[in-house]
Residue frames relative to the residue before (quaternion, step in Angstrom):
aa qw qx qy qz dx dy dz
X 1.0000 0.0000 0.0000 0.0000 0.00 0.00 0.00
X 0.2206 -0.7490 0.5914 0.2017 3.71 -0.34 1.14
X 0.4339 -0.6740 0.5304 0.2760 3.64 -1.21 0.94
X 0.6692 -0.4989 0.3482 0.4267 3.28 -1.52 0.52
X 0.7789 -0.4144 0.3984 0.2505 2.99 -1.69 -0.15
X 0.0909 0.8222 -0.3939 -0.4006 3.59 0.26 -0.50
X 0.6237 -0.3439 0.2656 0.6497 4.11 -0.70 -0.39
X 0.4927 0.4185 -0.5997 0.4717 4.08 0.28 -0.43
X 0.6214 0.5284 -0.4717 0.3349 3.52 -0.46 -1.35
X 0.8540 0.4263 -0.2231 0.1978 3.16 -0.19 -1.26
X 0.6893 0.3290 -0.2802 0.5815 2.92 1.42 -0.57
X 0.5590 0.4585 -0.6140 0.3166 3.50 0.17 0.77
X 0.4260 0.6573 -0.4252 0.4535 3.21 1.54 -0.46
X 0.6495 0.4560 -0.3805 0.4747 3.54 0.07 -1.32
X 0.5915 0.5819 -0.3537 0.4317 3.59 0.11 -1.60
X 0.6740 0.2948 -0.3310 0.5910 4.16 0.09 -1.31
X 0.6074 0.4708 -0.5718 0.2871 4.19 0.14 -0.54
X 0.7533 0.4343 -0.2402 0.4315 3.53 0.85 -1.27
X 0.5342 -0.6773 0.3674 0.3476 3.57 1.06 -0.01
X 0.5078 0.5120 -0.3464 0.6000 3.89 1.40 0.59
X 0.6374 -0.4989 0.5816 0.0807 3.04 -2.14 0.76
X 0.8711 0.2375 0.2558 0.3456 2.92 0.66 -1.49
X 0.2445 -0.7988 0.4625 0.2970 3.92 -0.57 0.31
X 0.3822 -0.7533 0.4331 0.3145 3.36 -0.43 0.60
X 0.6992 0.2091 0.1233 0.6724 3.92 1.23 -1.14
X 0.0156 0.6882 -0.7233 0.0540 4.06 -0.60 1.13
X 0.1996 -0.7842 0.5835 -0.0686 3.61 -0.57 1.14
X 0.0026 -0.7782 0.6201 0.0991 4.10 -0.02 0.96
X 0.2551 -0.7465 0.6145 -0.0109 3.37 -1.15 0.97
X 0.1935 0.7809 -0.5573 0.2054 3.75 1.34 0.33
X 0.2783 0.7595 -0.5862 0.0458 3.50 -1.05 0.45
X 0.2233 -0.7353 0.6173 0.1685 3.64 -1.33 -0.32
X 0.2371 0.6274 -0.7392 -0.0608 3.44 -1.20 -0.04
X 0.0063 -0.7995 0.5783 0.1622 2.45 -2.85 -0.35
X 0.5222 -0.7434 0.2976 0.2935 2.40 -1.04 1.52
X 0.6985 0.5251 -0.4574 0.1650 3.62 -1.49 0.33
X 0.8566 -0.3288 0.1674 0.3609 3.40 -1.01 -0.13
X 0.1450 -0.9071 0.3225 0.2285 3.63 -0.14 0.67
X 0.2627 0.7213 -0.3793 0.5166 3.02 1.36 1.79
X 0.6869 0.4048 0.0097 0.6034 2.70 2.29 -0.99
X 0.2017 0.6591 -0.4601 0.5597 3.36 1.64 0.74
X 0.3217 -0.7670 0.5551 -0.0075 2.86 -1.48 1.47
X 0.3298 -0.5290 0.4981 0.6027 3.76 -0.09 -0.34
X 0.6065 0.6522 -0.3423 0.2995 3.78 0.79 -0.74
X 0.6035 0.4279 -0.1327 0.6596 3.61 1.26 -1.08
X 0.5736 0.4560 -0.4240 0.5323 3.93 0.71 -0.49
X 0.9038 0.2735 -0.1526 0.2917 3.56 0.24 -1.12
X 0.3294 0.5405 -0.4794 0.6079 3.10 2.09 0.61
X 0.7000 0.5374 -0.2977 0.3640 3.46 0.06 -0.59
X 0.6185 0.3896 -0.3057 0.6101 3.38 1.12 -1.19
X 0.5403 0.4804 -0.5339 0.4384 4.18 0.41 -0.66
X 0.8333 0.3801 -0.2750 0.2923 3.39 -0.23 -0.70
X 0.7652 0.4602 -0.0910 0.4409 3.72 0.96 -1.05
X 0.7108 0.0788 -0.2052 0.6682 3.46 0.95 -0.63
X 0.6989 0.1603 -0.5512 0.4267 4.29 0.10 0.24
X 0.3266 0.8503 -0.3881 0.1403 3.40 0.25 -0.42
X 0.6273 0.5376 -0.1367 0.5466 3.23 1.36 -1.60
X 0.8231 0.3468 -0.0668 0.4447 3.44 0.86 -1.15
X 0.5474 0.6434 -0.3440 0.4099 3.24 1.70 0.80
């Protein structure tokens, strides 16, 4: 039985599709929003939001 792949695997795989070793630039795009009034902002949805956008970077 041949074990799965793991996420390394795969991306060396990709990496041999594109003909490289290596990334040159890895670019996280992680975000959040929400939609609705912002009368209707929770502290909950405020401080999801802050978790992700302003510590996030520095996690």
């Amino acid at each position: 039985m041949r074990p799965e792949p793991t996420f390394a695997d795969e991306i060396r795989r990709v990496l041999r599709e594109w003909g490289t070793e290596r990334f040159n630039y890895l670019v996280n795009m992680v975000g959040t929003s929400h939609s609705g009034l912002f009368s209707e902002v929770t502290e909950e949805d405020f401080d999801a939001a802050y978790r992700v956008h302003a510590k996030g970077p520095f996690s």
